[in-house]
DSSP file (Angstrom, degrees, kcal/mol; ACC not computed):
  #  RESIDUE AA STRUCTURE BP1 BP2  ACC     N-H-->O    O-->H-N    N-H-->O    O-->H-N    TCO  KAPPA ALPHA  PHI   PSI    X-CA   Y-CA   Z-CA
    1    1 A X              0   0    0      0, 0.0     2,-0.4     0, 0.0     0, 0.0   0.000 360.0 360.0 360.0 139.8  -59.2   54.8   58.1
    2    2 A X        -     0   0    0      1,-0.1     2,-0.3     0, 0.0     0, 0.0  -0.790 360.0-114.0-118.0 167.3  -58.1   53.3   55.3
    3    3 A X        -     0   0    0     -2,-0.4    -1,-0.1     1,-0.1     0, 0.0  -0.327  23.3-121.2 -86.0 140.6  -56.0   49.9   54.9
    4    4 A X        -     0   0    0     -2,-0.3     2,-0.4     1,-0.1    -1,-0.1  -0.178  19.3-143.5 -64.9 134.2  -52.5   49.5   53.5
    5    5 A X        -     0   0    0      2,-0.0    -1,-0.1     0, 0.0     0, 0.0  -0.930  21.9-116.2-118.0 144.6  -52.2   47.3   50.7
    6    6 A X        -     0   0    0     -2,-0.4     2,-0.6     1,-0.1     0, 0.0  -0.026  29.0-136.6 -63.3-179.4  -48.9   45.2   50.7
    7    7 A X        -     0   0    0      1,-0.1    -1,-0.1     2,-0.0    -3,-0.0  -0.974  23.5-178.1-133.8 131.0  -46.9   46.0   47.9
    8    8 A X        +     0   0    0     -2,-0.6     2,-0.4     2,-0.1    -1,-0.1  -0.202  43.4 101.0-112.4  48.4  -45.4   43.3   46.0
    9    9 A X        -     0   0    0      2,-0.0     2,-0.3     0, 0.0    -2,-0.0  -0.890  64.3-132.0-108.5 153.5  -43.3   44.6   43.2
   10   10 A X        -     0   0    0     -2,-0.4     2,-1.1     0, 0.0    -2,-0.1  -0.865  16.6-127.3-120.7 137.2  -39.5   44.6   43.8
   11   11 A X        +     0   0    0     -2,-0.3     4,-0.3     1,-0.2     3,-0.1  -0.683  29.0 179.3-100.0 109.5  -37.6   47.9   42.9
   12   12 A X    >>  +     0   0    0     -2,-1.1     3,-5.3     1,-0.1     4,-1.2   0.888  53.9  95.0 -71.8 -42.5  -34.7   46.9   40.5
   13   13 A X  H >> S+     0   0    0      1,-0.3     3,-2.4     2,-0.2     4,-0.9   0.715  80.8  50.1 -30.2 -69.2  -33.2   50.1   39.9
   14   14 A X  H 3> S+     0   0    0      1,-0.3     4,-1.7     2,-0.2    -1,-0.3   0.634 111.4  47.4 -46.9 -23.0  -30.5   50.1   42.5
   15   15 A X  H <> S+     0   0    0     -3,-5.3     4,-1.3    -4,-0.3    -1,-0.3   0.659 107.7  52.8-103.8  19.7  -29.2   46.9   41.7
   16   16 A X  H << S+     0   0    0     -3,-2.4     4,-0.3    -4,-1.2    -2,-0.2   0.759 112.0  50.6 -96.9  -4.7  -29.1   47.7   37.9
   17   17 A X  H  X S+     0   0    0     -4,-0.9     4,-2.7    -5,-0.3    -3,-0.1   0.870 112.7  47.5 -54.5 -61.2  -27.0   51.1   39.3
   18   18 A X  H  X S+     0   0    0     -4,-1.7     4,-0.8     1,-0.2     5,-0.2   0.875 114.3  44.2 -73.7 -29.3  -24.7   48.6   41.3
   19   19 A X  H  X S+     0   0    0     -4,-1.3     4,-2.5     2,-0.2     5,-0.2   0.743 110.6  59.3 -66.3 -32.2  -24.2   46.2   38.1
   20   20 A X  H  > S+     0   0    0     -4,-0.3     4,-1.6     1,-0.2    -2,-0.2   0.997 102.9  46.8 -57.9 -70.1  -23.7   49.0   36.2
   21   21 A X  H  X S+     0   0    0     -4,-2.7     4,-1.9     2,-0.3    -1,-0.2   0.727 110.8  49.6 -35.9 -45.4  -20.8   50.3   38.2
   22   22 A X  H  X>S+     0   0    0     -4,-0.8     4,-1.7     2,-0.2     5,-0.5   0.851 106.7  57.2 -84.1 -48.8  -18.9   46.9   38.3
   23   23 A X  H  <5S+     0   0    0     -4,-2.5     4,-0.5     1,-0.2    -2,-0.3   0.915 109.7  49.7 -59.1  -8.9  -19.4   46.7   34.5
   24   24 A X  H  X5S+     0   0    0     -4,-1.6     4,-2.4    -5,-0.2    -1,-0.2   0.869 112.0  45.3 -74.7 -53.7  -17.6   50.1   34.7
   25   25 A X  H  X5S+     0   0    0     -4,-1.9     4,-1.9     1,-0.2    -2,-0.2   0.847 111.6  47.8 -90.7 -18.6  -14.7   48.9   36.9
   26   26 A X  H  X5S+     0   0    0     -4,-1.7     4,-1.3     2,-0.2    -1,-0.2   0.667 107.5  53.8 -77.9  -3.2  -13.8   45.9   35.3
   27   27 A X  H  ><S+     0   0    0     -5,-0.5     4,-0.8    -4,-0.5    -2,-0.2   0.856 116.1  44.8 -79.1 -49.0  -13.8   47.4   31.8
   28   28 A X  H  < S+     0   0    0     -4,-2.4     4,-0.4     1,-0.2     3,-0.3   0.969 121.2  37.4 -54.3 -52.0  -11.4   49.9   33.4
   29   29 A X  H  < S+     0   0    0     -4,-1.9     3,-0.3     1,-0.2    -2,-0.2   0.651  93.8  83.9 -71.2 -17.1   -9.4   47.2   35.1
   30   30 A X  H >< S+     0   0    0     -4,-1.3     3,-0.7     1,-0.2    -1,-0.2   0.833  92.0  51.5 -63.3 -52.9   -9.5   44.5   32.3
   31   31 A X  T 3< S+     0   0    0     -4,-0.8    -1,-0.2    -3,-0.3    -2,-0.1   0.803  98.4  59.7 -29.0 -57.9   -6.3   46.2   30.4
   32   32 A X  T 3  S+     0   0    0     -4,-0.4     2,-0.8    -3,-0.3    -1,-0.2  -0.273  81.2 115.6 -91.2  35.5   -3.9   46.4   33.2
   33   33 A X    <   -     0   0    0     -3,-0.7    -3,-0.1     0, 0.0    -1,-0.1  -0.743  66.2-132.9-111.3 106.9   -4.3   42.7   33.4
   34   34 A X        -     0   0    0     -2,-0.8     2,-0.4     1,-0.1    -2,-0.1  -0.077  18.1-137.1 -71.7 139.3   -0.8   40.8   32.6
   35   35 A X        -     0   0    0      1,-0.1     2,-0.2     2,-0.0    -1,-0.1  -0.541  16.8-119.9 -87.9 141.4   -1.3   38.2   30.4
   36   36 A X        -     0   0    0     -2,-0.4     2,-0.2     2,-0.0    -1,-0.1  -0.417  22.9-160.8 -60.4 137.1    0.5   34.8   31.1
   37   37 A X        -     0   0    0     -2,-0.2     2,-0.4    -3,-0.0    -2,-0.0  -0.784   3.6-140.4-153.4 118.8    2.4   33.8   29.0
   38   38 A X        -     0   0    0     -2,-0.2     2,-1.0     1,-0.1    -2,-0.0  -0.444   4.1-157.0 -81.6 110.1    3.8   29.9   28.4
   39   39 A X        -     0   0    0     -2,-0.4     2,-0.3     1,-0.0    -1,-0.1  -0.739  27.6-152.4 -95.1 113.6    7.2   28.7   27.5
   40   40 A X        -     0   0    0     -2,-1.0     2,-1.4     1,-0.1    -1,-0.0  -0.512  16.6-108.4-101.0 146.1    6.6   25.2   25.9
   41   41 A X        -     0   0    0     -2,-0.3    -1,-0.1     1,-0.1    -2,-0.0  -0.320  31.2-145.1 -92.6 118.9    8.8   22.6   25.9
   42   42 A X        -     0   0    0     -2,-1.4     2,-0.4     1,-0.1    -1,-0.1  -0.108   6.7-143.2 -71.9 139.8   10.5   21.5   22.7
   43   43 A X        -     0   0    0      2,-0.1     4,-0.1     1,-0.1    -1,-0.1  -0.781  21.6-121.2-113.1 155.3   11.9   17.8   21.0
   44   44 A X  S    S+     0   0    0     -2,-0.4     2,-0.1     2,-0.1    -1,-0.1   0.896  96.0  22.4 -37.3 -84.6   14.5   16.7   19.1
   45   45 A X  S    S-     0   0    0      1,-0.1     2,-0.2     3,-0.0    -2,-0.1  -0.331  85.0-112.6-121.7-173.7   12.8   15.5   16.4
   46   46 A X        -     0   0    0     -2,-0.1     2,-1.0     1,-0.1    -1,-0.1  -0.460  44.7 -82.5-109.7 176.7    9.2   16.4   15.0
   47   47 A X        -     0   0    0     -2,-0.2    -1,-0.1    -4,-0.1    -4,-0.0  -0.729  47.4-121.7-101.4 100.8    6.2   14.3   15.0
   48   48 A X        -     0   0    0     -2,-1.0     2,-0.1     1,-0.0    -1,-0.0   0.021  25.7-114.7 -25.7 151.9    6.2   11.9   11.8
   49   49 A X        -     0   0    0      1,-0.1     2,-0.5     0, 0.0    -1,-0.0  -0.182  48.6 -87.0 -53.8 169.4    3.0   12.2    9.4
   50   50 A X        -     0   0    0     -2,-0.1     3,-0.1     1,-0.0     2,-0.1  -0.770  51.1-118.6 -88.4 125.3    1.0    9.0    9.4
   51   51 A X        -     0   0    0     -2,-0.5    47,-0.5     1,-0.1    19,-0.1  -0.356  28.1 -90.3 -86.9 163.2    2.3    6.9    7.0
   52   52 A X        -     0   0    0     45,-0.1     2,-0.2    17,-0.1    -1,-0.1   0.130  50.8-123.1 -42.7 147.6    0.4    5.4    3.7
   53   53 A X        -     0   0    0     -3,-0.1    16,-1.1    44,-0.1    46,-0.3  -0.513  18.3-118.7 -82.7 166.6   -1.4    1.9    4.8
   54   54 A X  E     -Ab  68  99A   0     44,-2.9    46,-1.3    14,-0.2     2,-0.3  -0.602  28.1-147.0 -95.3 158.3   -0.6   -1.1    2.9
   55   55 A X  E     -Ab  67 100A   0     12,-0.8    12,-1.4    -2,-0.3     2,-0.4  -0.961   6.6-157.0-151.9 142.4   -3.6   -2.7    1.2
   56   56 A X  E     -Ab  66 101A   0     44,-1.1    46,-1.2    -2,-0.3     2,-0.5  -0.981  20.4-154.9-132.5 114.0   -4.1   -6.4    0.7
   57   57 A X  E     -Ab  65 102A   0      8,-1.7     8,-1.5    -2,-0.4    46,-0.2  -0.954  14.6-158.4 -80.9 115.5   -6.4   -6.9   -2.1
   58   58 A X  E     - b   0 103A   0     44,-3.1    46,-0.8    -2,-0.5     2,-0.3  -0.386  16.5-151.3 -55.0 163.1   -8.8   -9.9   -3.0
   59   59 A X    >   -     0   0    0     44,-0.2     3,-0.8    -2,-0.1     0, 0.0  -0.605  37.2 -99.2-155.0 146.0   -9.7  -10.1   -6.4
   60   60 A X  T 3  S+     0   0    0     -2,-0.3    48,-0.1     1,-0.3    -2,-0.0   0.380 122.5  65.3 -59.1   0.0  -13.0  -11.6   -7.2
   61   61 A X  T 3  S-     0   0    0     46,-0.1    -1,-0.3     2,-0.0     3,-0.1  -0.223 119.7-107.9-118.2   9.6  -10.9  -15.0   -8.0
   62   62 A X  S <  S+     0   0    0     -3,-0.8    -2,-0.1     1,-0.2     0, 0.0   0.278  80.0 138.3  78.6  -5.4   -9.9  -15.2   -4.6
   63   63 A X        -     0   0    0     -5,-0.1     2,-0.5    16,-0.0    -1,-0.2  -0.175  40.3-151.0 -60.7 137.9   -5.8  -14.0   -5.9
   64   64 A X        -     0   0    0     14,-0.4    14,-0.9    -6,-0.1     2,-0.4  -0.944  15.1-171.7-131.0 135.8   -4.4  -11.4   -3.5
   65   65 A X  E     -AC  57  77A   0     -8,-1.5    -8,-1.7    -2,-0.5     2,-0.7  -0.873  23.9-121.1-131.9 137.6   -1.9   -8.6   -4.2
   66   66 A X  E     -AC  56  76A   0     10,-2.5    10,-1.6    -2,-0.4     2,-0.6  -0.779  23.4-169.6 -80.0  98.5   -0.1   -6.4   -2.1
   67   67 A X  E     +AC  55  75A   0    -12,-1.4   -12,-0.8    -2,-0.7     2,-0.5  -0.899   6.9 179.2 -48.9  88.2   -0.5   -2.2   -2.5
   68   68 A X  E > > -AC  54  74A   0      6,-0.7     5,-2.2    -2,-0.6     3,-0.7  -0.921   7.6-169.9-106.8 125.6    1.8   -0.1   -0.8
   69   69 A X  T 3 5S+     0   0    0    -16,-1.1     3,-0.4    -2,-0.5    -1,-0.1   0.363  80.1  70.9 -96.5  14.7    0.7    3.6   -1.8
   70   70 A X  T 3 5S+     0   0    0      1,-0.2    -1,-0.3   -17,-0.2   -16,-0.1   0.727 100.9  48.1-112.0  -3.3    3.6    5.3   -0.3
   71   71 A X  T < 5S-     0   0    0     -3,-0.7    -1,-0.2     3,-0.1    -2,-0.2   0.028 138.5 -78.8-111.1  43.0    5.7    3.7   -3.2
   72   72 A X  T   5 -     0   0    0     -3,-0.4    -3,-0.2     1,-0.1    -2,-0.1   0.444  63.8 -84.5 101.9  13.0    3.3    4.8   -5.7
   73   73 A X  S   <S+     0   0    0     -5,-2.2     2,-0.6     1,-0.3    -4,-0.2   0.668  70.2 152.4  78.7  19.4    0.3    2.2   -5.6
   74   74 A X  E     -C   68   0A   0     -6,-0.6    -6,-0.7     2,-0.0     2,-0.5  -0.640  40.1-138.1 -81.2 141.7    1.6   -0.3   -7.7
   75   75 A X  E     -C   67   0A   0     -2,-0.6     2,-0.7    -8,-0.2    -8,-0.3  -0.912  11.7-160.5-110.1 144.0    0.1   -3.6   -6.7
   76   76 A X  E     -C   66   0A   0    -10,-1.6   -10,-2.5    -2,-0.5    -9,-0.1  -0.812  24.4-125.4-129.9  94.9    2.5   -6.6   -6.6
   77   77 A X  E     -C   65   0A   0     -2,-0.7     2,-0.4   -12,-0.2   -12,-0.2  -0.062  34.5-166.3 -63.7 178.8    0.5  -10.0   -6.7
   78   78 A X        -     0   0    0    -14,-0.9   -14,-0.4     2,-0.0     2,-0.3  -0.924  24.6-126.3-146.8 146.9    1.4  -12.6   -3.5
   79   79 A X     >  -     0   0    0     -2,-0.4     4,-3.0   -16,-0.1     3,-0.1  -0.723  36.5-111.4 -96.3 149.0    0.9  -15.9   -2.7
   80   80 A X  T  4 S+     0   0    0     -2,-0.3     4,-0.1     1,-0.2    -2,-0.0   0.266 113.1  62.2 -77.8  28.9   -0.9  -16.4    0.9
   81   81 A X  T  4 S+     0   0    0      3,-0.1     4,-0.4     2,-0.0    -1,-0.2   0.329 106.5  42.3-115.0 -42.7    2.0  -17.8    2.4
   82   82 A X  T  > S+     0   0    0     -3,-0.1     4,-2.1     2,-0.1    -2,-0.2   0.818  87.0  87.3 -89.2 -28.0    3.9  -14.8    1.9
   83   83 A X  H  X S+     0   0    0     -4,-3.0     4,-2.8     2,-0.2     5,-0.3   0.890  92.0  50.1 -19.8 -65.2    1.4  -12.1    2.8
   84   84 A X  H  > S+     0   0    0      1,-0.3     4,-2.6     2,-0.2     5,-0.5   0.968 114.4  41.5 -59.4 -74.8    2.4  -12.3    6.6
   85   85 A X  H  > S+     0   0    0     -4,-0.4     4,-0.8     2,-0.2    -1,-0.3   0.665 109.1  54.7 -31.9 -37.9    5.7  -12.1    6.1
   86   86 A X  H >X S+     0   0    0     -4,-2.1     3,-1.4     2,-0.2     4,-1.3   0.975 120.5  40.3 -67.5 -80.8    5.7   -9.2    3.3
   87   87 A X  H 3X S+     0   0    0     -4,-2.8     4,-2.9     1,-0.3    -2,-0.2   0.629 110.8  53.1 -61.4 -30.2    3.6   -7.3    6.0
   88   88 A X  H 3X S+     0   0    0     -4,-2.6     4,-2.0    -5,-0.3    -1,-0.3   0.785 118.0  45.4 -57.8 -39.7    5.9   -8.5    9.5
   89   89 A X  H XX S+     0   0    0     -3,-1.4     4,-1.9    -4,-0.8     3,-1.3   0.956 114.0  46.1 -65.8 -72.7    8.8   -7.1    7.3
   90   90 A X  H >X S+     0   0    0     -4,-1.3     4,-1.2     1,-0.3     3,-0.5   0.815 113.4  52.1  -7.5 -73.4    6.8   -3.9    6.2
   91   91 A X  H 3< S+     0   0    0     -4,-2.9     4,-0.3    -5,-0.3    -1,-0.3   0.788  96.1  62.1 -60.8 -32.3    5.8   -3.4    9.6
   92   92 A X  H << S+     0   0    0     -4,-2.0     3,-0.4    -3,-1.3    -1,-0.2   0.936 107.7  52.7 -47.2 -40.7    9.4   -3.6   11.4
   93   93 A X  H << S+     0   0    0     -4,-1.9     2,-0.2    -3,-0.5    -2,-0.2   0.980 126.7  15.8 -61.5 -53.1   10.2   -0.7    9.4
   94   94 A X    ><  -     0   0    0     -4,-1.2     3,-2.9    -5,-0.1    -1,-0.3  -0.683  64.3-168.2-132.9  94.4    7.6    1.0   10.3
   95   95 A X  T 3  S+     0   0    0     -3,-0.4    -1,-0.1     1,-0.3    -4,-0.1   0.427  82.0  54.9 -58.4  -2.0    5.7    0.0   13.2
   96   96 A X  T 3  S+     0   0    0     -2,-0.3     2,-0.5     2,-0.1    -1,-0.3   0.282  74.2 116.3-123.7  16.0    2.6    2.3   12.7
   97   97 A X    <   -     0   0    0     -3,-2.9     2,-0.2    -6,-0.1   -44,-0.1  -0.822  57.9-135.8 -72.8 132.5    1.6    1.4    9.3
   98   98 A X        -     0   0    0     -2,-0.5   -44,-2.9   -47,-0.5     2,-0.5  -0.550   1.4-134.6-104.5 157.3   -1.7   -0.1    9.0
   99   99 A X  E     -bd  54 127A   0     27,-1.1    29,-3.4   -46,-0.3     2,-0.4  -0.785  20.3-168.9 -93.8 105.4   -2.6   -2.7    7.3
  100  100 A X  E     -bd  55 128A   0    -46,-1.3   -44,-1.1    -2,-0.5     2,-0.5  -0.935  16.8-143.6-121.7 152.4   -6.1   -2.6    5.1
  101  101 A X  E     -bd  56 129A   0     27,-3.3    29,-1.1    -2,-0.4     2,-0.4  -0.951  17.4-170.7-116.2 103.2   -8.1   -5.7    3.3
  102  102 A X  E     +b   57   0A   0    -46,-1.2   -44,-3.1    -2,-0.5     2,-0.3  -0.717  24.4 161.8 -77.8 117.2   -9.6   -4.2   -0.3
  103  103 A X  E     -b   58   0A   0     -2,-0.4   -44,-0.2   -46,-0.2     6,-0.1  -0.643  32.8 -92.5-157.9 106.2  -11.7   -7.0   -1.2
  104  104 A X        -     0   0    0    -46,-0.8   -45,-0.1    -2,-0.3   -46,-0.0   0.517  16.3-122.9 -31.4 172.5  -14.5   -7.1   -3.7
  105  105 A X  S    S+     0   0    0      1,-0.2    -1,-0.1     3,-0.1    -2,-0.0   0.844 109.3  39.6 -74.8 -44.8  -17.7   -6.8   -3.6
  106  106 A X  S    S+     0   0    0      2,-0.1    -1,-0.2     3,-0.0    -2,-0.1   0.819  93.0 106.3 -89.7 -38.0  -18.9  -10.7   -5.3
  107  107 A X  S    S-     0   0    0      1,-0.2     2,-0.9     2,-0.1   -47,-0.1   0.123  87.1-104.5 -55.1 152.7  -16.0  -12.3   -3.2
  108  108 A X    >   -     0   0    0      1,-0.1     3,-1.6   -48,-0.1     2,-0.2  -0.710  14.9-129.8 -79.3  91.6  -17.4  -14.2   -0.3
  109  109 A X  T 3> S+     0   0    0     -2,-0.9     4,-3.1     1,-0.3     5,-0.4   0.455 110.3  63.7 -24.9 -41.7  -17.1  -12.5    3.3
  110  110 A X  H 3> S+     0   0    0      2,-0.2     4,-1.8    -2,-0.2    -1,-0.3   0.978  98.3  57.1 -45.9 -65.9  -15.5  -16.1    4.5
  111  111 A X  H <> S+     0   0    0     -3,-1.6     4,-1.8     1,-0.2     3,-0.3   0.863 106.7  46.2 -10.3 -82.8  -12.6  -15.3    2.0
  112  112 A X  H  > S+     0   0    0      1,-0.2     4,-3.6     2,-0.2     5,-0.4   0.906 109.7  54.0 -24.2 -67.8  -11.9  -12.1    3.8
  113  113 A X  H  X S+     0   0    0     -4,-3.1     4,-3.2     1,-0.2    -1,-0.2   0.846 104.3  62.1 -43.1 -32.6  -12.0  -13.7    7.2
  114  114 A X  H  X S+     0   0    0     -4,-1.8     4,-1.9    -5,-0.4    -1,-0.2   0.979 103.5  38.2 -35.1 -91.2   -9.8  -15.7    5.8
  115  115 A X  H  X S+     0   0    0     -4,-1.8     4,-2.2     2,-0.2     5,-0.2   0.864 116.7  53.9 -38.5 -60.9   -7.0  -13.4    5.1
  116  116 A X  H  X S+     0   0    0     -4,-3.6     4,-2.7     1,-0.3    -1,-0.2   0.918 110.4  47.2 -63.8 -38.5   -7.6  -11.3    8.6
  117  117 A X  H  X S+     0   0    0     -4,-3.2     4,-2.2    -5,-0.4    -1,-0.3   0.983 112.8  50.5 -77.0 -28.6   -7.4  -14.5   10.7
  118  118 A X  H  < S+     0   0    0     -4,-1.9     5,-0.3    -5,-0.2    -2,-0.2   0.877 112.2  41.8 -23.2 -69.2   -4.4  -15.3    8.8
  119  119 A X  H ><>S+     0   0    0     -4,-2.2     3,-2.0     2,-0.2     5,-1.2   0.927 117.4  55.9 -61.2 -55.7   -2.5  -11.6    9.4
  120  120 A X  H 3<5S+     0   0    0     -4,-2.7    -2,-0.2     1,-0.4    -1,-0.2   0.902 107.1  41.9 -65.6 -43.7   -3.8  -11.9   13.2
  121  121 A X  T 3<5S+     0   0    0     -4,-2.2    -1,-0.4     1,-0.3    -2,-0.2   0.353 109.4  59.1 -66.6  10.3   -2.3  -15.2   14.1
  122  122 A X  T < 5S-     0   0    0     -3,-2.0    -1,-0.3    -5,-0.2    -2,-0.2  -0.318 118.4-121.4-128.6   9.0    1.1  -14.0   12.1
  123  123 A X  T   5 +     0   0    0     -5,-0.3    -3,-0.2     1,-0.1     2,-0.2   0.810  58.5 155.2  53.4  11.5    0.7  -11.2   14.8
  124  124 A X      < -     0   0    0     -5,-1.2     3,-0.3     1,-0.0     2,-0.3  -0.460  28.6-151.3 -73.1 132.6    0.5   -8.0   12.3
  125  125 A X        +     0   0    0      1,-0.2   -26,-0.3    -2,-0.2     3,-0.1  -0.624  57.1  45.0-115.9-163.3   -1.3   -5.3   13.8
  126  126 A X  S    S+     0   0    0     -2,-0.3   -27,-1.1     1,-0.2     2,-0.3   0.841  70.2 164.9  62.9  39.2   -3.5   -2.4   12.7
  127  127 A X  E     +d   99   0A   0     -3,-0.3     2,-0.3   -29,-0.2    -1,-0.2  -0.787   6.6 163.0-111.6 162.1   -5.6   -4.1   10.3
  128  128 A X  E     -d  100   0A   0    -29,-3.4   -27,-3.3    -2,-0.3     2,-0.5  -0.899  37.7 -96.4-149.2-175.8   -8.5   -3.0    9.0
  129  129 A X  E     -d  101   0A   0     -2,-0.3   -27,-0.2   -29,-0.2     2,-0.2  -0.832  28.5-149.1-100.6 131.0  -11.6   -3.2    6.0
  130  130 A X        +     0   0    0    -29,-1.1     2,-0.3    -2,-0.5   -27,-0.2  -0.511  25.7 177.8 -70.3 141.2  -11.2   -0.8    3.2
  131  131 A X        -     0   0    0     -2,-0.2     2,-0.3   -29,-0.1   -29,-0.0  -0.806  24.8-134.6-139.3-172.9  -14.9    0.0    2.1
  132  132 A X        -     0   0    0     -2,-0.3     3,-0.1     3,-0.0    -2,-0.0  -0.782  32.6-114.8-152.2 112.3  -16.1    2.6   -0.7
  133  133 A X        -     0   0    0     -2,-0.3     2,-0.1     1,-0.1     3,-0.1   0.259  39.1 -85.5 -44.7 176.8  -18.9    4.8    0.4
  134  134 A X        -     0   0    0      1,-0.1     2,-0.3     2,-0.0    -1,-0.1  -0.233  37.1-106.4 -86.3 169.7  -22.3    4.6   -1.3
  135  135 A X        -     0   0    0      1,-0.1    -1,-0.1    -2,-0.1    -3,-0.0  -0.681  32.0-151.8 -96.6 132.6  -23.3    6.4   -4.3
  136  136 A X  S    S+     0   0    0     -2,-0.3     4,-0.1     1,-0.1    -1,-0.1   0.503  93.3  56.3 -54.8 -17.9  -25.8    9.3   -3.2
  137  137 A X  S    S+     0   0    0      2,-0.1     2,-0.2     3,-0.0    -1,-0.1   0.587  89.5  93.9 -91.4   0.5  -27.6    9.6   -5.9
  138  138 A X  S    S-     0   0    0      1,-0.1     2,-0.5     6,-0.0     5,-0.0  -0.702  87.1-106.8 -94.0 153.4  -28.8    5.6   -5.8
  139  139 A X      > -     0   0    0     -2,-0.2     5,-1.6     1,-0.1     3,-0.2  -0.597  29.8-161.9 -78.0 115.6  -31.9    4.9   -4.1
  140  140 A X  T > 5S+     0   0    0     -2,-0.5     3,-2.1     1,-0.2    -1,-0.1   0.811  83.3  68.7 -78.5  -9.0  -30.9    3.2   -0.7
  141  141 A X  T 3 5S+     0   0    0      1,-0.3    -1,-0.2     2,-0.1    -2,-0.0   0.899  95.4  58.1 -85.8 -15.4  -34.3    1.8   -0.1
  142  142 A X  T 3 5S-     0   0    0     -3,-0.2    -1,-0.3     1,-0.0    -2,-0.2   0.414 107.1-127.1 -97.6  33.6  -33.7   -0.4   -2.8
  143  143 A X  T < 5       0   0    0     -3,-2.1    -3,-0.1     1,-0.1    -2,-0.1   0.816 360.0 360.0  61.6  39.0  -30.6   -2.0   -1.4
  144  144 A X      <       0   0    0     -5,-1.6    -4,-0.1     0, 0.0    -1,-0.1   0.445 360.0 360.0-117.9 360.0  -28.6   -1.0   -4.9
C-alpha cells in the first residue's frame, strides 16, 4: 500500500471567483450611490490679501530708512527715535503688517540687534530679517 503524501499547496481559484464577483457588484452598485453634497457657510466680508511688509533698512553707515512697498517702495529716511512710532502708527492701521529689517551685508550684526530690541520693547510685532538668497552659480565651499 502506498502512503499519502500531504499536500501543501492552497487552491486559490475559488476565492479569486468570490473577489471577482464583489468587484462585479460594487461596479454595478457604485452609480446608484447619492453623492453628499455640502452647503457652506458664507461671510460678510471676504478674507483680506496679506498686506505688503514695511522694511526698515540699515545702510552700511548705520542711517535707517523706512520702505513701505504697498505705497510704491519709496524709502523715506528716519531718525531712530521715530522708527517705533512710524511703525506703532503703521501698525494700528493695519494690525497684520509685518515688519522686516533690510540691513547690509558690511554693517555689524550688533547694529541690527540694535534696531530689533528697539521695535520689541516699543511692542511692534511681526518683525523679521529680510535676507537675499545665494547666488547658485558661486562656489559655496568657498564661503563667497
Amino acid at each position: 500500500m502506498r502512503q499519502r503524501r500531504l499536500m501543501n499547496q492552497i487552491n486559490v481559484v475559488p476565492y479569486i471567483d468570490v473577489m471577482l464577483v464583489l468587484l462585479v457588484i460594487f461596479m454595478a452598485t457604485a452609480p446608484m450611490i447619492q453623492t453628499g453634497s455640502i452647503d457652506l457657510p458664507s461671510i460678510g466680508k471676504s478674507s483680506q490679501p496679506p498686506a505688503a511688509p514695511l522694511e526698515v533698512v540699515i545702510h552700511a553707515d548705520k542711517s535707517l530708512a523706512l520702505r513701505d512697498r504697498a505705497q510704491g517702495g519709496i524709502e523715506q529716511v528716519i531718525s531712530q527715535t521715530d522708527l517705533a512710532a512710524r511703525l506703532k502708527d503703521a501698525q494700528a492701521k493695519n494690525p497684520n503688517q509685518a515688519v522686516l529689517i533690510a540691513a547690509d551685508k558690511n554693517i555689524k550684526y550688533e547694529a541690527v540687534l540694535d534696531v530689533m530690541d528697539q521695535l520689541q520693547r516699543s511692542q511692534v510685532a511681526k518683525i523679521g530679517l529680510l535676507v537675499q538668497p545665494r547666488n547658485p552659480a558661486r562656489n559655496d565651499q568657498t564661503g563667497q
